[in-house]
N, C-alpha and C positions, 0 to 999 in steps of 0.2 A: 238927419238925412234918411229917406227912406230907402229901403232895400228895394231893389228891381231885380223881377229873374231874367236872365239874359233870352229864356225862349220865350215866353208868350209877352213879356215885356210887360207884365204888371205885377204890381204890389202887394194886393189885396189877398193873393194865394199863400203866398211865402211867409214862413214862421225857423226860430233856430230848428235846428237838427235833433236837439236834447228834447225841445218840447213838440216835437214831432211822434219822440218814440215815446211819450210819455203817453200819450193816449191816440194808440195806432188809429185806430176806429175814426175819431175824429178827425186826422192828420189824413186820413183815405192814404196810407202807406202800407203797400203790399207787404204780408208776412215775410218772403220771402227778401224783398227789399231791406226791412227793415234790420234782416240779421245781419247785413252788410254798412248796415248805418250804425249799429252800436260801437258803445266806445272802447278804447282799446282796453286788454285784459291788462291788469294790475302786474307789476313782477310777482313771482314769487323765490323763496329761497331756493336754489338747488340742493337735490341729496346731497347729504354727506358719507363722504365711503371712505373706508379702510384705507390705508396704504399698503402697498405692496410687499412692505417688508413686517406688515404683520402677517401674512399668509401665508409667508415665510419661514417665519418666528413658527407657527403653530402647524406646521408639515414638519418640521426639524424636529418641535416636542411629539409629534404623535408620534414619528418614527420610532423617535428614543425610546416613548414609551413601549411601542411593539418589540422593540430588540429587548427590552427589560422583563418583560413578560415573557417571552420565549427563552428567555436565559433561567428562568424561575422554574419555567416546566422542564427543564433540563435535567438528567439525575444529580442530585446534589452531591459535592464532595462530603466528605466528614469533619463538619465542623464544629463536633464538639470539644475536641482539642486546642479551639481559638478562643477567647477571651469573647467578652458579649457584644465587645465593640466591632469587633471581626465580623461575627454573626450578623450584625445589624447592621453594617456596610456592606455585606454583602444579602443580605436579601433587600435590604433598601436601595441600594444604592441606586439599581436602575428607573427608581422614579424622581430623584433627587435630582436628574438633571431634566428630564420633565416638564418638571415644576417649576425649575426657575425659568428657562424657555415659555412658559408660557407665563410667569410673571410679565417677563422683559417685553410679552405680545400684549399686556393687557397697559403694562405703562407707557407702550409706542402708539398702542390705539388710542388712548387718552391724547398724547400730544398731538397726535395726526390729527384728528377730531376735532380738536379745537383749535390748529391752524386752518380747516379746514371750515371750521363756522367764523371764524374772523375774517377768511378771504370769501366768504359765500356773504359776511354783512356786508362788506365794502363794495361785494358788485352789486350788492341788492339795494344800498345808498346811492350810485350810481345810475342803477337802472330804475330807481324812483323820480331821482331826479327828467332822467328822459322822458319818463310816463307822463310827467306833471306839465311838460312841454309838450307833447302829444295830445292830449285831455284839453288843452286849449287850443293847439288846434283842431280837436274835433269839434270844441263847444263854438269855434267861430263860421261853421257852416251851416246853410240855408236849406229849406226842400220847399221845392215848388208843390203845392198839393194839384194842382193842375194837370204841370208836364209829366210829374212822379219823376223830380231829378232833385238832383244835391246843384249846390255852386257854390263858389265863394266870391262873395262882393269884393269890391276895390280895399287893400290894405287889410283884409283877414288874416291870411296866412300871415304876414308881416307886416309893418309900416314901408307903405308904397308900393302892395304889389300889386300887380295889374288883376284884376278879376279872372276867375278859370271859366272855363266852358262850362255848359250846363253839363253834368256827369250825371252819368246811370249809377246807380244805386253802391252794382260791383266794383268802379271805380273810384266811391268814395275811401275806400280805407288807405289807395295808394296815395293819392294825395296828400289826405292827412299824415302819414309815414314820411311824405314828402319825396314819394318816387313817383311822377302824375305818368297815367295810362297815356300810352299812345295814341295820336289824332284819334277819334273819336270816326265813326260812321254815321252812316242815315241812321235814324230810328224811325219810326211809321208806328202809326196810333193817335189818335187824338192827344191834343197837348204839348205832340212834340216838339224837340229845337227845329226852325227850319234848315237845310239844308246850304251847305257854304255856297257863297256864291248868289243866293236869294235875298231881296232888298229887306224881307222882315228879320233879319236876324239883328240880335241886340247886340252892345255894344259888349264886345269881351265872349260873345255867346257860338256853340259849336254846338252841330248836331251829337245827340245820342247818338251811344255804340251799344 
């Protein structure tokens, strides 16, 4: 069955969508047009960020360490009278908790991390999926090289759906999403749909907006 565009009502103009933007020049599809005809952008992963309880973790250790270091420039008691273990707990002691503080920030950032790259594949599984539903229906739209419009024939979108209007260019990506622009307007220029209510207009066919 051959495609018909709903405005000028012939065949001979209309080619897919895809091989349209393949060779703008040829397809006579405006630059500007055509940013609006490409296909939709691919997912990608979202950042992955920290949890809040490493931020936490690592404001507790710098503290610590500031009060540890201020307690060093302090005048020391006399501790040579203490054994070396005395000595050494106390001029270490105040990085000893520290350390482990930010241990405990570097093994929570690890686990947050990668619950956080496991719930960022499953949405990005997800949202491939969608894409790949989307991508077909971009590849099942028409452009008139004529009218300089997009449509969709009978049963594109889905099995049995009735044909869209001839749509301008900016109204192709809501279609395809599956949100379709509101009634459409006159458009004026050669090529165009004609006007509701006019005996030329094709079947399933609306004026440009």
């Amino acid at each position: 069955m051959s495609v018909i565009c709903p405005g000028c009502v012939g065949g001979e103009h209309v080619l897919p969508v895809p091989e349209a933007l393949e060779d703008v020049a040829a397809a006579a599809v405006d630059p500007s047009a055509a940013a609006h005809l490409a296909p939709p952008p691919a997912p990608q992963p979202g950042p992955v960020r920290d949890s809040a309880a490493v931020a936490v973790l690592v404001v507790l250790a710098a503290l610590w360490l500031l009060l540890g270091v201020l307690s060093l420039l302090r005048p020391r008691p006399d501790l040579d009278r203490y054994g070396d273990a005395y000595r050494a707990g106390y001029l270490l002691g105040g990085l000893v908790g520290p350390a482990v503080l930010t241990g405990a920030a570097l093994v929570v950032r690890m686990l947050s991390r990668r619950r956080a790259r496991r719930r960022e594949e499953e949405l990005l599984r997800g949202g491939q999926a969608r894409w790949q539903h989307l991508v077909a229906r971009w590849r099942s739209g028409w452009w008139c090289r004529r009218c300089q419009a997009a449509f969709f024939p009978v049963g594109a979108l889905h099995p049995g759906a009735p044909p869209s209007p001839l749509l301008a260019a900016r109204h192709y990506p809501a279609w395809v999403l599956g949100t379709p622009a509101p009634a459409p307007a006159t458009a004026t220029g050669p090529g165009s749909a004609p006007s509701p209510g006019t005996g030329g207009q094709g079947a399933g066919g609306q004026a440009l907006s």
